[in-house]
VMD Tcl script that draws the C-alpha trace (Angstrom):
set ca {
  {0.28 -6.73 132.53}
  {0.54 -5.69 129.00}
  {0.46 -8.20 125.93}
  {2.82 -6.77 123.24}
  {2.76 -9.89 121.38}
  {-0.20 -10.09 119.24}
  {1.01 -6.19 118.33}
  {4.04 -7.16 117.36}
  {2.97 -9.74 115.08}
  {0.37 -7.40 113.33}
  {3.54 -5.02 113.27}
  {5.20 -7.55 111.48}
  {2.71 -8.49 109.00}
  {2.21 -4.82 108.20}
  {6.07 -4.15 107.78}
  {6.03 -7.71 105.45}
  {3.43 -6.21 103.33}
  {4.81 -2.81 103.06}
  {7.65 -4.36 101.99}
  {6.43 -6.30 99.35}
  {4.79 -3.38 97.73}
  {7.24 -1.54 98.01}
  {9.40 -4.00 95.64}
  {6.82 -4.29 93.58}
  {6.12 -0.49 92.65}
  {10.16 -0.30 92.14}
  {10.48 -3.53 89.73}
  {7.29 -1.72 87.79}
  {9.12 1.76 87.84}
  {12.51 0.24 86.97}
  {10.39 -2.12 84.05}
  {9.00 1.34 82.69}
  {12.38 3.10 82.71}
  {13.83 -0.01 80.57}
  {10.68 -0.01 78.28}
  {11.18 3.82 77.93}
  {15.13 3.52 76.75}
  {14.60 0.52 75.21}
  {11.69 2.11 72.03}
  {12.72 1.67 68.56}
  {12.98 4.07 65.86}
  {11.70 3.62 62.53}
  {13.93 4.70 59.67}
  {13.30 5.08 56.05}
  {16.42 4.33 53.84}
  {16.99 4.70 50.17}
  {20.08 3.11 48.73}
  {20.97 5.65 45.60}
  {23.49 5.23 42.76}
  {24.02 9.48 41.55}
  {20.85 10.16 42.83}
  {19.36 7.54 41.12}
  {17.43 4.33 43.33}
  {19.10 1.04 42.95}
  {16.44 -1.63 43.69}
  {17.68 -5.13 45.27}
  {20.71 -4.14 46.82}
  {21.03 -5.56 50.33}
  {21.17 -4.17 53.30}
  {23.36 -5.58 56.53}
  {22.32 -4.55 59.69}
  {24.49 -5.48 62.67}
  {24.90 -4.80 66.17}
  {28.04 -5.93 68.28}
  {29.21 -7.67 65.19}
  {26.02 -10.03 65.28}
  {23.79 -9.78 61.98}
  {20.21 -8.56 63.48}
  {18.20 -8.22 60.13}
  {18.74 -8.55 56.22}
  {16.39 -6.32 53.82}
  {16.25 -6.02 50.04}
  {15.89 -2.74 48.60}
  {12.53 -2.55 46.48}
  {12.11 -1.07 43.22}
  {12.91 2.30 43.95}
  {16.03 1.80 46.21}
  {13.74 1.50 49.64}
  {13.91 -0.02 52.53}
  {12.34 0.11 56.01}
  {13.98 -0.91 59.09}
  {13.51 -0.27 63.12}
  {16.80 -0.15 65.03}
  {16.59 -0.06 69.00}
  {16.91 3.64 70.82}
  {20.30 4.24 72.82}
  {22.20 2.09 70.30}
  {25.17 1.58 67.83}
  {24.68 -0.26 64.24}
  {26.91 -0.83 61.04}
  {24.86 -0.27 58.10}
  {26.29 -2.14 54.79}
  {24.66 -2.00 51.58}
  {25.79 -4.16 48.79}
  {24.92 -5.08 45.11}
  {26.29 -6.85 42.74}
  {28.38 -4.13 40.64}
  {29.37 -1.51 43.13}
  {31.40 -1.24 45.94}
  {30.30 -2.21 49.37}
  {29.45 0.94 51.62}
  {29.60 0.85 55.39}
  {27.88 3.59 57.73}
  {28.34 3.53 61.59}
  {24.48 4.51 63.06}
  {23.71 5.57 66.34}
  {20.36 6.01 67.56}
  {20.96 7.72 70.90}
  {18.64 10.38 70.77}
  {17.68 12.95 73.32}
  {14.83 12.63 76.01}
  {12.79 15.65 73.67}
  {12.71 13.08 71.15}
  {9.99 10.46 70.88}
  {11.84 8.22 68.46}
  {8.14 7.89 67.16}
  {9.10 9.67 64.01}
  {10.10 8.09 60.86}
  {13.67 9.29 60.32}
  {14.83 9.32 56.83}
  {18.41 9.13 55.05}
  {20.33 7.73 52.24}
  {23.40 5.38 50.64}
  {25.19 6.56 48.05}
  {26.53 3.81 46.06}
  {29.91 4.25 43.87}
  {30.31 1.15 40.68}
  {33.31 -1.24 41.00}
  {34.92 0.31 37.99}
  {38.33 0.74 39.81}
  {39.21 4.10 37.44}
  {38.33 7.16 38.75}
  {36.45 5.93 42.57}
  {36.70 8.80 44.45}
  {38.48 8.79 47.77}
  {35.09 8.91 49.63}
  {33.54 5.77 48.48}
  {35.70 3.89 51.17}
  {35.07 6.57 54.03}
  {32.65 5.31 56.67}
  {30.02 7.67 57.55}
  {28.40 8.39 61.19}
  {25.29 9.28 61.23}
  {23.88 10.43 64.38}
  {20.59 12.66 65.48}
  {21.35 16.23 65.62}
  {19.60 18.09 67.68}
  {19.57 21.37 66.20}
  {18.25 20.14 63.48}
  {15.68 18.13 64.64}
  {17.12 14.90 62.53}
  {19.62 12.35 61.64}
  {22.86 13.62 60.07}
  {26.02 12.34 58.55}
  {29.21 13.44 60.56}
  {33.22 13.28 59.83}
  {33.90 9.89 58.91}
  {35.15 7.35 61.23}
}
mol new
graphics top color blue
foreach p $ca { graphics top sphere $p radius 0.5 }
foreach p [lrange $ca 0 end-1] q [lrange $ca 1 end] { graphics top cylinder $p $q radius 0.2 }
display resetview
């Protein structure tokens, strides 16, 4: 007579363990995948009044209408900020003096693309003085990565 008991068990310990790793090299590969889509870009901005740098404006960074970070521009009109990949933002910069400005971001960027680059790009400012604002100051920017062109660039306004 043939035991097929004790085999059976082992069989079953062996299909428990496969199992297990199995799930475990699948949560890791799914973890990566997330950590992968989920890098942030670093972007240089410079909040500019003719060309000029206006230093201490502030800059209003939100994402699904929830502030996520506040920044000061420095003395020449800088300011630093990292932004999540595969993501939309509203950009405001205000000072005291000029008119608000708005800009829609989106940092969805193509798999070619790191994001480890420092992406660079500017706020043009307009004064409060209500005679002679050009129709633009209260259009609202996109600016998204181009791919041609290797960086960000503002689109038709939204």
């Amino acid at each position: 007579m043939i035991n097929f008991g004790s085999q059976f068990k082992d069989m079953q310990k062996y299909m428990t363990l496969s199992s297990m790793i199995l799930a475990l090299i699948l949560l890791l590969a799914s973890s990566f995948g997330k950590a992968q889509n989920n890098v942030t870009l670093k972007i240089d901005g410079v909040v500019e009044y003719r060309g000029n740098p206006l230093s201490k404006a502030k800059v209003t960074i939100t994402k699904d209408g929830v502030v996520i970070n506040e920044i000061k521009t420095e003395d020449r009109g800088k300011f630093r900020m990292e932004l999540d990949r595969n993501a939309n933002f509203t950009i405001k910069a205000s000072r005291d003096g000029y008119l608000d400005r708005f800009l829609l971001f989106s940092t969805y960027l193509p798999e070619s693309v790191s994001g480890k680059e420092v992406f660079k790009f500017a706020i043009d400012m307009f004064k409060e003085d209500k005679s002679g604002i050009p129709e633009s100051a209260y259009e609202v920017p996109l600016v998204k990565f181009d791919e041609n062109a290797k960086e960000f660039v503002y689109t038709e306004n939204m």
